[in-house]
N, C-alpha and C positions, 0 to 999 in steps of 0.2 A: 743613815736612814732617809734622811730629807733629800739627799741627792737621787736615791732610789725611786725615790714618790714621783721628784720631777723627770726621771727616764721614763719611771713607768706613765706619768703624764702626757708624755711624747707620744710614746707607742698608741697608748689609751683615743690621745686625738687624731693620730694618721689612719686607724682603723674605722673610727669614727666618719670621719671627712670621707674616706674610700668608698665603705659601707652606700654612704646617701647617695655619692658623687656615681658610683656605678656597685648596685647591688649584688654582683655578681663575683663580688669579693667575698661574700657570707655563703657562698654556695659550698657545698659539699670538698667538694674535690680542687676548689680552691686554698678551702683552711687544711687541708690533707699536704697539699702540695707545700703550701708556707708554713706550717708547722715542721715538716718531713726536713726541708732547707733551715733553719731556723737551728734544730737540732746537730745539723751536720755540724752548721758553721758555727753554732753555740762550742761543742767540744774541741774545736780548734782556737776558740777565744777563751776558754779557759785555762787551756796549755798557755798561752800569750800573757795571761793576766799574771800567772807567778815569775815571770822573767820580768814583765813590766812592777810590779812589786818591792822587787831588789833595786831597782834603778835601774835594766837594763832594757835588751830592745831582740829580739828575733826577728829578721826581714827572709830569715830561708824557709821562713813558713809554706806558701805557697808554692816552695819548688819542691820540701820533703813531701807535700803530700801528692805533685805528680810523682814525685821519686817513688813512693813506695806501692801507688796504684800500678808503676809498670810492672815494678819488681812483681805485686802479687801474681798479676795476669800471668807473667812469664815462669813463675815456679810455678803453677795451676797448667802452666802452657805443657811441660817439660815432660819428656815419656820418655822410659827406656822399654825397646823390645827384648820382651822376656822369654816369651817362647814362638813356637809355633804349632799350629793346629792343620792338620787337613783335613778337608771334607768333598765331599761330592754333591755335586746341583742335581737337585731332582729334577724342580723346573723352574723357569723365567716368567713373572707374569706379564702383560703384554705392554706394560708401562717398559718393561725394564729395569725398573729399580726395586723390584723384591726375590730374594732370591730364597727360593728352598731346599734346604741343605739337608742330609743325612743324618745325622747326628742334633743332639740337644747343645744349645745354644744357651740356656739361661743363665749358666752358672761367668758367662762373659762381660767385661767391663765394659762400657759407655766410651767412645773415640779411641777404638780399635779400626784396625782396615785390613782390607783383603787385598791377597799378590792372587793378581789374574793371570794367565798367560794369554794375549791378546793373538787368536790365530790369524788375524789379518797382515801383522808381518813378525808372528813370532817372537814379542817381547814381550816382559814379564811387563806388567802395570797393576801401580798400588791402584786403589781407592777407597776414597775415605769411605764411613758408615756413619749415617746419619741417624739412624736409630737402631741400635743392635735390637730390640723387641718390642714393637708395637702391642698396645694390651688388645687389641681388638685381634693380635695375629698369634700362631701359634709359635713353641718355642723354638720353632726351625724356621723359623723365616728371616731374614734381614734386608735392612733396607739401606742403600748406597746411594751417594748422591748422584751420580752420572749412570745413562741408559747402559747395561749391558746386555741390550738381547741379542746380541752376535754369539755368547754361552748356550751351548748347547747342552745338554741333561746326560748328565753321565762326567761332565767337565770335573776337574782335579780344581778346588781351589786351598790356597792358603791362608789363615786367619794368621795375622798377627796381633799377638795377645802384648799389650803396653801393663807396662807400671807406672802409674804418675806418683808423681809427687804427694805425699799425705794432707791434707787439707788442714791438719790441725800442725802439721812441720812450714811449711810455707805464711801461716798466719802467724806463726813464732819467730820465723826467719826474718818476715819483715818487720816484727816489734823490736827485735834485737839489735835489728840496722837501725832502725829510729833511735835507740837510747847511746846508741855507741854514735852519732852523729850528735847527740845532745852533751854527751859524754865529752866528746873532741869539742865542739865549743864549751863547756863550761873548762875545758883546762887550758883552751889555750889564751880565754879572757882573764884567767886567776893564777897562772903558774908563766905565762909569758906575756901575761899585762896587756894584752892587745883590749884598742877597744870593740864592746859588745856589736858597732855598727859597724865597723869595718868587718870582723870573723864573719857576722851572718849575711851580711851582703855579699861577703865572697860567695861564701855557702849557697846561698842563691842562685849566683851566676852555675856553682859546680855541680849543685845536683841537678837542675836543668839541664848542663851540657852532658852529664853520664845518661839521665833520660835517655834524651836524644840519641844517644851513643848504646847503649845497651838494645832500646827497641829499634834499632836501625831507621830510625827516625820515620815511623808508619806506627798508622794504630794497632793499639792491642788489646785483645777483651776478651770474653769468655764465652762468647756465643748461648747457643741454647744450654748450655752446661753448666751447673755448680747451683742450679736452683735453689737447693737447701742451702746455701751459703748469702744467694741472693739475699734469703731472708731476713738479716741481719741488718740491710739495708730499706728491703721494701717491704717485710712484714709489715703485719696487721694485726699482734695480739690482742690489740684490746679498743672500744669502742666506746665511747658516752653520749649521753643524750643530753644536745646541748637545744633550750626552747623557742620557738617560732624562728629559727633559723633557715630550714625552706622558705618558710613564706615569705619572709625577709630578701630573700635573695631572686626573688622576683619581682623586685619590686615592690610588693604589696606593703604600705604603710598604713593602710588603714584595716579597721577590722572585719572586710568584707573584701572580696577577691572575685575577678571570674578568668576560668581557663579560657582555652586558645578555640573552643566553641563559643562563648560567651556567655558560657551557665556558669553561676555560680558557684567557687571552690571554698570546699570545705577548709575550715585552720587547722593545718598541720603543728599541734603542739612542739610534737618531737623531732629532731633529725639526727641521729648517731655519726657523731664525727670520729674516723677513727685513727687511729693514735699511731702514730708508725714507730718500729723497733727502735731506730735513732731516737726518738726522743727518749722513750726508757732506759737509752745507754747513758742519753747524754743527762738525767735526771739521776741518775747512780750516782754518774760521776760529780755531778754539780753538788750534792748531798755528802760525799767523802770528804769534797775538795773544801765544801764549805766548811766540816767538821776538823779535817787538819789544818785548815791556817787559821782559825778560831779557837781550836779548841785541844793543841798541841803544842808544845815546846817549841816542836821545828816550825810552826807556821810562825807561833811570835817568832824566832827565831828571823824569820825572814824579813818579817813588819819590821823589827825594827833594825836590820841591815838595810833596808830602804831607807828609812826615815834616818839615819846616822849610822856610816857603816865606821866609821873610825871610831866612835862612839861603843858601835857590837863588839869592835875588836876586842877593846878594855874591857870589856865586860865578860871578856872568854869566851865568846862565841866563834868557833870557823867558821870566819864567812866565807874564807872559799870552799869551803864544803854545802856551804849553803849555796852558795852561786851555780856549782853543779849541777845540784838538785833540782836547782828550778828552772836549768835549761834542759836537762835530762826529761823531767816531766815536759816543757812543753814540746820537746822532739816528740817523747812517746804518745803524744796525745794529738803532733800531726800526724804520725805516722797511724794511728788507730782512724783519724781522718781521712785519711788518703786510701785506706782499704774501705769504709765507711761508702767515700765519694764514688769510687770506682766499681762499689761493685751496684751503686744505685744507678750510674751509667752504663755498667755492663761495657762500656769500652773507654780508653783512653787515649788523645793525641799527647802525645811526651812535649811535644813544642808550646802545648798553650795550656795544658790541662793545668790544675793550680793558678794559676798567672791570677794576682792582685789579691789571691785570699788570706797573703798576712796582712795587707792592706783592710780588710772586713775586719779582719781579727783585732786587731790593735784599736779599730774604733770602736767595737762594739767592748770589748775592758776599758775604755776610756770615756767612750758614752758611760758605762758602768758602775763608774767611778773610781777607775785607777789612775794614780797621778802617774804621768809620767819622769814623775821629781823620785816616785816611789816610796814605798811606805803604808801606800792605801790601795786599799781593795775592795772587793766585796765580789762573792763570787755571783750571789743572786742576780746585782748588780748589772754584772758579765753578760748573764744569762738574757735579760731582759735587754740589753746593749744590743747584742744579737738578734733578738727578735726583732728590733726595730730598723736595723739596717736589711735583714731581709724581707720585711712589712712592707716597707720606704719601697724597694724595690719592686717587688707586687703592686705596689700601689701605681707608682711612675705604669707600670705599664697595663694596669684596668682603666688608669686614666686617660689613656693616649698621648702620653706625653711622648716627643719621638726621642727615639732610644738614644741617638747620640747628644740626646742633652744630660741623658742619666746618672754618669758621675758627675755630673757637674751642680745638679740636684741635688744628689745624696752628699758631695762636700759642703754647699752652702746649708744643710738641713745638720750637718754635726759642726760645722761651724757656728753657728749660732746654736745649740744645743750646746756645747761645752763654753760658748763663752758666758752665754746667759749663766749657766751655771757656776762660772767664776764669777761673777758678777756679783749674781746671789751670793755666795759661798764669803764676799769681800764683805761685802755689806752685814753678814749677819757679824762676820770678824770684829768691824766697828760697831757696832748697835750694842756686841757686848762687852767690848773695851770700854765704852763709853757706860754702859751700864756701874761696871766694875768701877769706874772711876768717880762714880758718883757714891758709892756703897761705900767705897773705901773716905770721902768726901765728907759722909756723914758720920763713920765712924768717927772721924777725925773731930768736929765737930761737937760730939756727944762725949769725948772724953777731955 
């Protein structure tokens, strides 16, 4: 608990020092944006904190979650032509890009396209459709993304009708590859003895080069598509009313204001900051995680394969079943990261996307209070670990500090954060040796 007080003391003063230094850090769409981050990279330092636990180490953090951002994009990407439709153009409207067709259209899927035949030199040509039905147009209308008013009214065209991929099979598909990549390292650190830094650093290097190799090393995203999916990432369910946080973020410290006329502004009591859907995943998940390695067999199970694993053994615990588990979970929890991350960018580069977020991850469980000796943990810990490295970060740049001093900021600010905290952590170790040795002192003494 005392270690938690002085993480959360960290955070508590960076936001603090921010706030005054440049007010524009309590604005609205600031605490949206660093909550929103906070979240992401919270769930991916939770998956890190049970492998750090056991005594071990995941560094292919950062490459599964570009890994599984491409994969989703490209099974989302993936269409099979199912059938075909014809129809006949009524008419072209003078843009070019709306076409009105004979027949009813509505019952048609989103990133379908039409085979033209181009009479300028008699070849067929696709093009794509940019919005099969505009709500403002009726259900014969479509729209394409290049001018065709060289179609003249009466023209023959073909619809090709696609299948995609199921949106709830493609989110399954890449869970499944996340746990079977957590899966193959927990066996090959327990059943072929290798160690936990040598596996994940390959892993690193491998799933960055299959990225790469699978997206043909160019971006990939989702374009204006999968909206409802988006929201998973950039909803908005829910709002609170956090107090004088407007008027705060204008500056205003005293209890009088005036706007940008120079009349005097009313105090805004309230400002609803609102809460993005990552955070409520990553609050699920921080509330499960916290309750099974607290408050289940398998979690002690784990504390103390950390804390003495030749010790679990005698005691009849599989630790290597246990060792599994807790790389299986943090796979599956980058990989729930990596669709998280991607679909909040809506596109990803295979070559850089990921790059250094097992690095966040490992400090913010370690700001947290996981040793890396293992054994300890705390997931709230974790959570608040998190929030301070991407605070820290926010903050670096409300302050104008220039950007390529940034990690170098952010190491000497968990550098001294974890030492202080050994430090402390030594000193109370003697204060209560020393205690005991007095106790014991006077017992001795008294009888």
């Amino acid at each position: 608990m005392k270690r938690i007080q002085g993480i959360l003391g960290l955070l508590v003063a960076i936001c603090l020092f921010t706030a005054i230094y440049n007010p524009l850090f309590l604005n609205e769409t600031n605490l949206y944006n660093v909550i929103r981050w906070t979240a992401l990279y919270g769930i991916i330092s939770i998956g890190v904190a049970f492998v750090i636990i056991t005594g071990g180490i995941d560094l292919s953090v950062g490459s599964v979650v570009g890994l599984t951002g491409c994969l989703l994009a490209m099974f989302l990407e993936v269409s099979f032509v199912e059938t075909e439709e014809s129809y006949t153009v009524k008419e072209v409207d003078k843009s070019g890009r709306v076409l009105t067709v004979d027949k009813d259209i509505s019952h048609l899927p989103d990133q379908d396209a039409l085979l033209l035949q181009d009479p300028r030199n008699n070849q067929p040509r696709k093009m794509s459709i940019v919005r099969d039905i505009a709500e403002d147009l009726q259900a014969t209308q479509v729209s394409v993304r290049e001018s065709v008013s060289w179609i003249k009214p009466g023209t023959q065209v073909i619809w090709l009708k696609k299948q995609h991929m199921n949106i709830f099979v493609a989110l399954a598909l890449v869970m499944l590859i996340s746990i079977v990549i957590g899966l193959i390292h927990g066996l090959l650190i327990t059943k072929i003895k290798l160690q936990p830094f040598v596996v994940t650093l390959c892993g690193l290097l491998f799933y960055r080069g299959i990225s790469r190799v699978i997206a043909g090393d160019k971006n990939v995203g989702f374009g204006p598509f999968h909206e409802g999916l988006k929201y998973l990432a950039r909803g908005k369910p829910i709002s609170i009313p956090v107090p004088f946080i407007r008027y705060l973020s204008k500056g205003n410290w005293s209890t009088t204001a005036e706007d940008s006329a120079g009349n005097q502004a009313a105090l805004d009591f309230f400002a609803w900051i609102d809460i993005p859907m990552p955070m409520l995943i990553m609050i699920g998940l921080a509330i499960i995680s916290a309750i099974f390695l607290n408050k289940t067999i398998y979690g002690r199970y784990l504390l103390a394969l950390g804390r003495n694993e030749r010790a679990a053994q005698y005691s009849g615990i599989n630790t290597d079943r246990m060792v599994i588990l807790a790389y299986v979970i943090c796979a599956a929890l980058s990989g729930l990261g990596g669709i998280l991350f991607v679909l909040d960018l809506n596109s990803v580069q295979p070559a850089t996307h990921g790059n250094f977020y097992e690095l966040y991850a490992i400090a913010a469980a370690v700001l947290g209070g996981c040793s890396l000796r293992g054994g300890e943990g705390s997931i709230l810990g974790v959570v608040i670990g998190a929030a301070v490295m991407r605070t820290l970060r926010n903050s670096i740049n409300l302050v104008k500090i220039p950007t390529h001093l940034e990690f170098a900021i952010i190491g000497i600010v968990i550098l001294v954060g974890v030492a202080v905290d050994e430090i402390v952590k030594t000193l109370v170790i003697k204060h209560r040796a020393i205690r005991q040795a007095r106790e014991m002192a006077a017992e001795a003494e008294e009888t």
